[in-house]
Backbone as JSON Lines, residues from 0, in Angstrom:
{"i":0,"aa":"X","n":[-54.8,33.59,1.21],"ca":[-53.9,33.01,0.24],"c":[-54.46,33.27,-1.16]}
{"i":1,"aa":"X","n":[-53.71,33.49,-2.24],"ca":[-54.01,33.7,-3.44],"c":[-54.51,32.72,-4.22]}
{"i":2,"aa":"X","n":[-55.14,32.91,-4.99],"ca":[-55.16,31.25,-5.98],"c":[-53.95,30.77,-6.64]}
{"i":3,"aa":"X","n":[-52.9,32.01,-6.82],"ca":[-51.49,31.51,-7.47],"c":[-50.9,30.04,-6.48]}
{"i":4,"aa":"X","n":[-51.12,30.64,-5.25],"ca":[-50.57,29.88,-4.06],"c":[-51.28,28.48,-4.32]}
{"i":5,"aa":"X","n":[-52.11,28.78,-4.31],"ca":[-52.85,27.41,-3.67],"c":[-52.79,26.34,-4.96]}
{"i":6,"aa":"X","n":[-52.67,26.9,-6.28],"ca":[-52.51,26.2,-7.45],"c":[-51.17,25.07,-7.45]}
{"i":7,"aa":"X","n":[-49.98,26.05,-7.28],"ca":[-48.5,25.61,-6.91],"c":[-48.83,24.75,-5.61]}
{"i":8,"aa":"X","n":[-49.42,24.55,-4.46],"ca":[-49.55,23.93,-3.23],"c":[-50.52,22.45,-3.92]}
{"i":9,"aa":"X","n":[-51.01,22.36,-4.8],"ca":[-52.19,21.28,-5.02],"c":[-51.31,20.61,-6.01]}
{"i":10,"aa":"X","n":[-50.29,20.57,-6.49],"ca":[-49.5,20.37,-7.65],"c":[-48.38,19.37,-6.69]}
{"i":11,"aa":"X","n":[-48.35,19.41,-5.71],"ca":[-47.11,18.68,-5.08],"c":[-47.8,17.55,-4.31]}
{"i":12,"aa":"X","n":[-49.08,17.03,-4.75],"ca":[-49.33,15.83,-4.38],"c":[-48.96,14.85,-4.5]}
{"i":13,"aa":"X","n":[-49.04,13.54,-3.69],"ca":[-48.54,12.02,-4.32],"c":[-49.08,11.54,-5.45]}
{"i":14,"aa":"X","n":[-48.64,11.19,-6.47],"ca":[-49.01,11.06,-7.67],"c":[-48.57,9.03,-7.67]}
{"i":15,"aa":"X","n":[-50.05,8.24,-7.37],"ca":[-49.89,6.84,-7.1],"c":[-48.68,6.41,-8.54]}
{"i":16,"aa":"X","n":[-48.46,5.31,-8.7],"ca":[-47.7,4.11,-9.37],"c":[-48.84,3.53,-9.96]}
{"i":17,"aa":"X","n":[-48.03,3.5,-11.01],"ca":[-49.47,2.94,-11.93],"c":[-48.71,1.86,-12.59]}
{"i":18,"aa":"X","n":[-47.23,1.64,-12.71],"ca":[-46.86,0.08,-13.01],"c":[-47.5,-0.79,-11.92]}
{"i":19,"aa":"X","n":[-46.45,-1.91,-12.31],"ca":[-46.28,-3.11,-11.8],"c":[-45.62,-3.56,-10.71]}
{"i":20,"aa":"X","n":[-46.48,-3.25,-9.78],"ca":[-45.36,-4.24,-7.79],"c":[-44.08,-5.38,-8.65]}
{"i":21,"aa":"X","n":[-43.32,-5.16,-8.17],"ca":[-42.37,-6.32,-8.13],"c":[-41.58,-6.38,-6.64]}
{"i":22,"aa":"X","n":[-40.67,-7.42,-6.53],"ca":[-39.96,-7.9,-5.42],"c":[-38.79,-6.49,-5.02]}
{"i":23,"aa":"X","n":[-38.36,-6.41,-4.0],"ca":[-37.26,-5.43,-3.61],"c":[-35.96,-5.76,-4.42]}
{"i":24,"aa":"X","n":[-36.03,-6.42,-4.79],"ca":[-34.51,-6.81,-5.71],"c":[-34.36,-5.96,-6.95]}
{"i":25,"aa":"X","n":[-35.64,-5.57,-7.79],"ca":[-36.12,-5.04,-8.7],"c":[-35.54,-3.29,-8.95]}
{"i":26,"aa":"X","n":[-35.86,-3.01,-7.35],"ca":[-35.49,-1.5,-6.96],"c":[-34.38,-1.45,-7.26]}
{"i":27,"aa":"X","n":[-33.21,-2.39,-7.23],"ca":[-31.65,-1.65,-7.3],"c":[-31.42,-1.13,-8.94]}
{"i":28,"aa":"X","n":[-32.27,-1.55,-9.84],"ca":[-31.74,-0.94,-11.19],"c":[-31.95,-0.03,-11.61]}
{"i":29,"aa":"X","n":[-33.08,0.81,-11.29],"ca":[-33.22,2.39,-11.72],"c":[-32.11,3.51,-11.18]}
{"i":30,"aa":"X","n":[-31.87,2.52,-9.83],"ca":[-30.54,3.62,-9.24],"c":[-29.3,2.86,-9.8]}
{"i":31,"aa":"X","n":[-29.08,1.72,-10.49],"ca":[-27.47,1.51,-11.05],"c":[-27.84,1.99,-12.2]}
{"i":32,"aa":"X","n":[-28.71,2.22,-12.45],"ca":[-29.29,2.55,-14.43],"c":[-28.68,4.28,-14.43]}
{"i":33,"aa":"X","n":[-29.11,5.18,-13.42],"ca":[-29.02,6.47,-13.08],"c":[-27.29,6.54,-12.57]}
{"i":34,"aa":"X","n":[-26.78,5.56,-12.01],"ca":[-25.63,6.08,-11.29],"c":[-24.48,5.98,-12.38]}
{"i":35,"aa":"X","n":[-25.11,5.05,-12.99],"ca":[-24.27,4.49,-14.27],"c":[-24.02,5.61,-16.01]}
{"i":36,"aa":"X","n":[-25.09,5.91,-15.8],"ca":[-25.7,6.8,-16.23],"c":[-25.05,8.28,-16.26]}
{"i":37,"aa":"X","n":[-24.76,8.78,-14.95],"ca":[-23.62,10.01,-14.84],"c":[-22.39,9.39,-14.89]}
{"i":38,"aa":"X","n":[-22.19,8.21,-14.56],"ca":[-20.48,8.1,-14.36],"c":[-19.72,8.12,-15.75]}
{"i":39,"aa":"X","n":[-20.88,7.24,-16.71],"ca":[-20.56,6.92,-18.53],"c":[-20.39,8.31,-19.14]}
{"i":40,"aa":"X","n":[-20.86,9.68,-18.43],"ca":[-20.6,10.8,-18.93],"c":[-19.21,11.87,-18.62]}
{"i":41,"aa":"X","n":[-18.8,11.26,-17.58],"ca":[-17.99,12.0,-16.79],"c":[-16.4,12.0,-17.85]}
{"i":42,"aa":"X","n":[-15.53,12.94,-18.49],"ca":[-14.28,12.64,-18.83],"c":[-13.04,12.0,-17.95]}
{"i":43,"aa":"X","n":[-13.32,12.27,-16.69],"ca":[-12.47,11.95,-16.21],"c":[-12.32,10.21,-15.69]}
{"i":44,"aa":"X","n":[-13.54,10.12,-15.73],"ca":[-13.89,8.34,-15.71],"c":[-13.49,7.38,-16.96]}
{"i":45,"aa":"X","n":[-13.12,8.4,-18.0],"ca":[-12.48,7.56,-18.99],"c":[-11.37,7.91,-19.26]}
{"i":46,"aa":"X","n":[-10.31,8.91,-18.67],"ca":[-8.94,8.84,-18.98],"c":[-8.72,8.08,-17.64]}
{"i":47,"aa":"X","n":[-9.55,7.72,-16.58],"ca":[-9.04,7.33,-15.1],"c":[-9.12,5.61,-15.94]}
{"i":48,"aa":"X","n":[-10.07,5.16,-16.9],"ca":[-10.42,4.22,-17.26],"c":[-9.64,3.31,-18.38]}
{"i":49,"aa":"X","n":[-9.41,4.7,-19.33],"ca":[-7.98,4.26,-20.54],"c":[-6.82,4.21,-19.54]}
{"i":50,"aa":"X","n":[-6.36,4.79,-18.53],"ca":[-4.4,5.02,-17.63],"c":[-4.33,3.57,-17.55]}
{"i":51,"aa":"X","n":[-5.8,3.35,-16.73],"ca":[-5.52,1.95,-16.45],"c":[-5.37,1.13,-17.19]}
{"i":52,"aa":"X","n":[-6.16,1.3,-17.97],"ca":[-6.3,-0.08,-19.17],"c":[-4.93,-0.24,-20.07]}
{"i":53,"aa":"X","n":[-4.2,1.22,-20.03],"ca":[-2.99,0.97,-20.58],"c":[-1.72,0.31,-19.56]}
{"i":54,"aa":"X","n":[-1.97,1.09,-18.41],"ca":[-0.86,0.38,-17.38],"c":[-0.8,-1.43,-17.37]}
{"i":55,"aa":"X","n":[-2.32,-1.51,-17.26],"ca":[-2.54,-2.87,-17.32],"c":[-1.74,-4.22,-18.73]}
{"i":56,"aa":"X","n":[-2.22,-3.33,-19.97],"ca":[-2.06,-3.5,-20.69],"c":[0.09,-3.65,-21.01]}
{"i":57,"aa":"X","n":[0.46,-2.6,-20.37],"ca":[1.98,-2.73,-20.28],"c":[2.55,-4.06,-19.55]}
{"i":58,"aa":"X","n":[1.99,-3.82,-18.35],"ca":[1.97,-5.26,-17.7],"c":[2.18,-6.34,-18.1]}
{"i":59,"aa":"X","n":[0.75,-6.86,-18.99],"ca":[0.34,-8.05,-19.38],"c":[1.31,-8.28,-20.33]}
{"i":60,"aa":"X","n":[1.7,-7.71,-21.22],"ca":[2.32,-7.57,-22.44],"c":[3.77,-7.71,-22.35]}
{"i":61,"aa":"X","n":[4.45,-6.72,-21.72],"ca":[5.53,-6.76,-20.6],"c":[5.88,-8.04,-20.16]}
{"i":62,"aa":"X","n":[5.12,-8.69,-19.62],"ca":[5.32,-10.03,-18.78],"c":[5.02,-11.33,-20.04]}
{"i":63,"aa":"X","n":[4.11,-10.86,-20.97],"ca":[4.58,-11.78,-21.22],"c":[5.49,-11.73,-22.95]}
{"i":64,"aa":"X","n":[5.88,-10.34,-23.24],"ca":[7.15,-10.46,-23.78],"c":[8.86,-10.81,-23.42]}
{"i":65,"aa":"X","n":[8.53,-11.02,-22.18],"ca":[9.7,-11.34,-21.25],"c":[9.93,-12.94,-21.05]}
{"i":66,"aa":"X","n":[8.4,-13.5,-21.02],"ca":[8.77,-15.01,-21.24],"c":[9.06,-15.36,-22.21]}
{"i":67,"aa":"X","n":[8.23,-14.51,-23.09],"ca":[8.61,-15.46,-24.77],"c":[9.65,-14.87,-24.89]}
{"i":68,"aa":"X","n":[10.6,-14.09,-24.12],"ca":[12.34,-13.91,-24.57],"c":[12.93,-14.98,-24.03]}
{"i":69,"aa":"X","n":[12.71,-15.0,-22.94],"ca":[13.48,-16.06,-22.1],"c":[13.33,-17.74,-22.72]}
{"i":70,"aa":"X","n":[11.92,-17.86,-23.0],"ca":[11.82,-19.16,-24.04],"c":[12.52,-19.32,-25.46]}
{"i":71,"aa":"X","n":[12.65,-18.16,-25.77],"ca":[13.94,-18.02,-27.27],"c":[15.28,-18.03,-26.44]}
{"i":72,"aa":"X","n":[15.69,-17.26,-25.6],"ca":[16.62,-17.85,-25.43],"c":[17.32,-18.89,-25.2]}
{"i":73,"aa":"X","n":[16.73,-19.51,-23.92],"ca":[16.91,-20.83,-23.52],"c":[17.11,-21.56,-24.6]}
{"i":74,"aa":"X","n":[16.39,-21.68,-25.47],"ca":[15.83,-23.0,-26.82],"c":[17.22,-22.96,-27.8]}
{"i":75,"aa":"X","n":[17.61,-21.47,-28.03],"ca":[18.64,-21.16,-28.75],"c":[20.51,-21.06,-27.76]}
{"i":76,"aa":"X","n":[20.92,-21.59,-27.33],"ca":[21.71,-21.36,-26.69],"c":[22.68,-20.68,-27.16]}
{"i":77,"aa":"X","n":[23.58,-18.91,-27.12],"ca":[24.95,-18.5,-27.49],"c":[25.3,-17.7,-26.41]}
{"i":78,"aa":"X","n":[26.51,-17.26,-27.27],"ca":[27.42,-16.39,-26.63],"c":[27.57,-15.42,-26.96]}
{"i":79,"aa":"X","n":[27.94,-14.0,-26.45],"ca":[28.3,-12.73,-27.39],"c":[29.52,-12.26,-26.3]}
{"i":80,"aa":"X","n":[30.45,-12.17,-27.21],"ca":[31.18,-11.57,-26.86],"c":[31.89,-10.16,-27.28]}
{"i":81,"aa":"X","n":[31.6,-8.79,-26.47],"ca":[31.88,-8.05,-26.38],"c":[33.11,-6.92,-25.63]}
{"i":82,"aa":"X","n":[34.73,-7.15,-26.44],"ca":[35.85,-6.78,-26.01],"c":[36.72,-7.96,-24.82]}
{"i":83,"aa":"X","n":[36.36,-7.56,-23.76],"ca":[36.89,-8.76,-22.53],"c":[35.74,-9.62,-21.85]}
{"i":84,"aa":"X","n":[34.67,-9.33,-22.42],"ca":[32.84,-9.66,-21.75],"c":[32.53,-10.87,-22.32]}
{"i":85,"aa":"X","n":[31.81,-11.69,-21.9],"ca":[30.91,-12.7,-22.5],"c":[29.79,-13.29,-21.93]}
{"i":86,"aa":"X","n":[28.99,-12.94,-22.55],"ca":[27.37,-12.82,-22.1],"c":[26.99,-14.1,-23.25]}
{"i":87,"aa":"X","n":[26.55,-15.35,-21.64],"ca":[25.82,-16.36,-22.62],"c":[24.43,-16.43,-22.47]}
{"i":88,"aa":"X","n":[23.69,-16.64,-23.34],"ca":[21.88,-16.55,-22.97],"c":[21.4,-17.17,-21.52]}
{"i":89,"aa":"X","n":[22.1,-17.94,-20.69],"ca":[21.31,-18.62,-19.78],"c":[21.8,-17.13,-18.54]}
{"i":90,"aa":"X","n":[22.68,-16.3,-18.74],"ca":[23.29,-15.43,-18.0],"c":[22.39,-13.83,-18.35]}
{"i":91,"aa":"X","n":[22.5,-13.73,-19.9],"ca":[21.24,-12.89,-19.97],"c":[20.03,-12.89,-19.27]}
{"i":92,"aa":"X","n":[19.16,-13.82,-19.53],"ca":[17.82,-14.14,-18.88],"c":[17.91,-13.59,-17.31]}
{"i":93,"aa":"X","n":[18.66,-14.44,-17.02],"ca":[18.86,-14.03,-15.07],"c":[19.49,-12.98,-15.4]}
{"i":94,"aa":"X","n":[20.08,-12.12,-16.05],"ca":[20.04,-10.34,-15.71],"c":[18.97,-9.71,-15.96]}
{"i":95,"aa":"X","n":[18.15,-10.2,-17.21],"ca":[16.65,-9.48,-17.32],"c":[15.93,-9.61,-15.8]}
{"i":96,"aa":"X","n":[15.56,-11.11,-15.83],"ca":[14.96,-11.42,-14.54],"c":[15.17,-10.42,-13.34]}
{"i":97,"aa":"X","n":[16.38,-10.39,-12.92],"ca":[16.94,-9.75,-11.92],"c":[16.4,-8.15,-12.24]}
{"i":98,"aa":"X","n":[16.6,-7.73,-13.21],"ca":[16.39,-6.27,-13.39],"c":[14.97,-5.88,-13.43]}
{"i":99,"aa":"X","n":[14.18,-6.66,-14.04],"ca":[12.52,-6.67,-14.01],"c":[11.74,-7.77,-13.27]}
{"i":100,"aa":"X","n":[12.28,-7.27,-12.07],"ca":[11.7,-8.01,-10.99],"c":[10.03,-8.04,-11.08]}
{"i":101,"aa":"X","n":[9.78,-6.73,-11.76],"ca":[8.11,-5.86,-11.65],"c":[7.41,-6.9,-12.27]}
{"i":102,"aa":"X","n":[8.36,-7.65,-13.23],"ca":[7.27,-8.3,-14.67],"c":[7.58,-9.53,-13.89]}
{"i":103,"aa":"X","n":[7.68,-10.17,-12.82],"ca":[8.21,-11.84,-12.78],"c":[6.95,-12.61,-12.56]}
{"i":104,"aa":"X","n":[5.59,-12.32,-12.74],"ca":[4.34,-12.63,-12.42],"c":[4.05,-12.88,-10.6]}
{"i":105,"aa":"X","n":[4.61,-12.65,-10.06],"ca":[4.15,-13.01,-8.3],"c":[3.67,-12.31,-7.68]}
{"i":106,"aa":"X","n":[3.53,-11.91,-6.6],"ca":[2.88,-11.31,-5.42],"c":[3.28,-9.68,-5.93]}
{"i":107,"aa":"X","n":[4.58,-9.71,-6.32],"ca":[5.14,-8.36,-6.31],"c":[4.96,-7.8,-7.77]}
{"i":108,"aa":"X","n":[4.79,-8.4,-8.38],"ca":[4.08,-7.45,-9.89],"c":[2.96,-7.23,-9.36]}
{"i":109,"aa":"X","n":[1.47,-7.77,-9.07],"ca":[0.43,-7.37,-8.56],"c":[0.33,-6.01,-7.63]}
{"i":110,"aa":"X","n":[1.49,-6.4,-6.43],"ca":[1.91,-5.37,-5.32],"c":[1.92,-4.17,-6.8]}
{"i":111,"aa":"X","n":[3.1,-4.02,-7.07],"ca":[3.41,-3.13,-8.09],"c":[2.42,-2.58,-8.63]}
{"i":112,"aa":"X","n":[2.06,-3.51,-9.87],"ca":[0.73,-2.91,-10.38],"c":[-0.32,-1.75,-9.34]}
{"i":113,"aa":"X","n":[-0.54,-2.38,-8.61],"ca":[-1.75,-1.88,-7.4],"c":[-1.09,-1.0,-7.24]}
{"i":114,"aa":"X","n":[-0.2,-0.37,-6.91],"ca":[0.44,0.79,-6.27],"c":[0.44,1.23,-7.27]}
{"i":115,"aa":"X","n":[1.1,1.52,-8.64],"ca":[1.08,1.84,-9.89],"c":[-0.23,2.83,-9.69]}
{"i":116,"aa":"X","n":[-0.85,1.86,-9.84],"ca":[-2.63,1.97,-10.6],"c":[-3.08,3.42,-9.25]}
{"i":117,"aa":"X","n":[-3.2,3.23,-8.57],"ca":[-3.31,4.01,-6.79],"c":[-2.56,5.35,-6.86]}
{"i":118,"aa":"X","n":[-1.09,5.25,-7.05],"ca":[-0.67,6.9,-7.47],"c":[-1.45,7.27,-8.3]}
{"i":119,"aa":"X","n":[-1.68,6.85,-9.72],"ca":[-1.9,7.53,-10.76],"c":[-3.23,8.04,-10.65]}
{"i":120,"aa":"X","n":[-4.02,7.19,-10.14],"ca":[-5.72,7.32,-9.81],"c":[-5.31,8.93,-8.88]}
{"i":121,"aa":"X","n":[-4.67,8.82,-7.94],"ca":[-4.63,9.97,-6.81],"c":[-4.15,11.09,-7.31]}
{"i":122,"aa":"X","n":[-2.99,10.83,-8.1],"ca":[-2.33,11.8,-8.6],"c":[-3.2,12.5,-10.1]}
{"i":123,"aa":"X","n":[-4.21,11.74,-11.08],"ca":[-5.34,12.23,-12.22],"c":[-6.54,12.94,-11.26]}
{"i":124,"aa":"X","n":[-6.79,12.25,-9.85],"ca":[-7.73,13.19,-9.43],"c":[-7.57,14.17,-8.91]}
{"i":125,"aa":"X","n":[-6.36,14.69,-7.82],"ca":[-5.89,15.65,-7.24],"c":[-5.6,16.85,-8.91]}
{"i":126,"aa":"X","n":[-5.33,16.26,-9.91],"ca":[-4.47,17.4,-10.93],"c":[-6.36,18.0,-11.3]}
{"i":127,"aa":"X","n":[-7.17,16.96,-11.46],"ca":[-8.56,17.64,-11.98],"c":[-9.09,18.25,-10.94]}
{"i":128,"aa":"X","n":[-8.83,17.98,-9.98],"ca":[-9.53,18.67,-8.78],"c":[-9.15,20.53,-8.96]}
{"i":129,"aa":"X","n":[-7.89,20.4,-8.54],"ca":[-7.44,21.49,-9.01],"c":[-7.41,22.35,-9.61]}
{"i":130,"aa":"X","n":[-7.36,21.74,-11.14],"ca":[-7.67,22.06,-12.44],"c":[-9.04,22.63,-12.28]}
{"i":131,"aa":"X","n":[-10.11,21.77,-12.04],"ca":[-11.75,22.5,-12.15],"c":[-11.9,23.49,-10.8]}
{"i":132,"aa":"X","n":[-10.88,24.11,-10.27],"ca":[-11.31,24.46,-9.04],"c":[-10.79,26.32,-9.71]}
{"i":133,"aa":"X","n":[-9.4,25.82,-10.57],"ca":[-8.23,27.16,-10.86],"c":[-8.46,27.59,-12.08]}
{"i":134,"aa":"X","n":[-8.74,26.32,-13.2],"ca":[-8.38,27.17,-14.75],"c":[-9.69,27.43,-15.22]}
{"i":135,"aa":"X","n":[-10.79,27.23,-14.65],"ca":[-11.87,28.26,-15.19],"c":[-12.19,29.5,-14.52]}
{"i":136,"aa":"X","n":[-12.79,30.04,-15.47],"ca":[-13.0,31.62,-14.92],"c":[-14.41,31.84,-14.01]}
């Protein structure tokens, strides 16, 4: 064997710990510090991160520009009448209602949301997948 060899072979020893023992609990942060670490770099972790925050954001906002309509209406009671039509506010509301079932805060806006949130996640990763697989050279 050469001395090149044997130089490179003496170099891959255990090299002891020279901190401080602590408890096993201790160990999980160098690997969330590291995992955290690539994910904070990644682009696609922050348009996957803004979709949501905006979908969310439609939602919240959504739902609750819909109450504070329905609370002006109610409070204000009229009528509009349009040709042979007459639309009174307590008749409005229950057509909004009815029509934006998505925003009524229950089981089924959540449902919604979640499904929402689930295409879009599937459908931003499948388009990058793609994308980094086709449009570079």
């Amino acid at each position: 064997m050469s001395s090149g060899a044997r130089q490179d072979v003496s170099l891959l020893h255990y090299r002891p710990w020279r901190g401080d023992f602590r408890g096993p609990v201790w160990g999980v942060w160098p690997i969330a510090r590291t995992a955290l670490g690539m994910l904070l770099r990644r682009r696609l972790f922050w348009f996957l991160y803004a979709s949501g925050l905006l979908i969310f954001l439609m939602f919240f906002f959504g739902t609750l520009l819909l109450d504070w309509a329905q609370t002006q209406l109610t409070n204000m009671p009229f009528k509009i009448a349009s040709g042979e039509k007459t639309f009174d506010s307590e008749a409005m509301v229950r057509m909004i209602r009815r029509n934006l079932r998505a925003l009524n805060g229950s089981q089924e806006t959540f449902a919604y949301f979640a499904g929402t949130m689930s295409w879009a996640s599937v459908w931003l990763s499948a388009s990058w997948s793609t994308c980094s697989r086709h449009c570079r050279p």
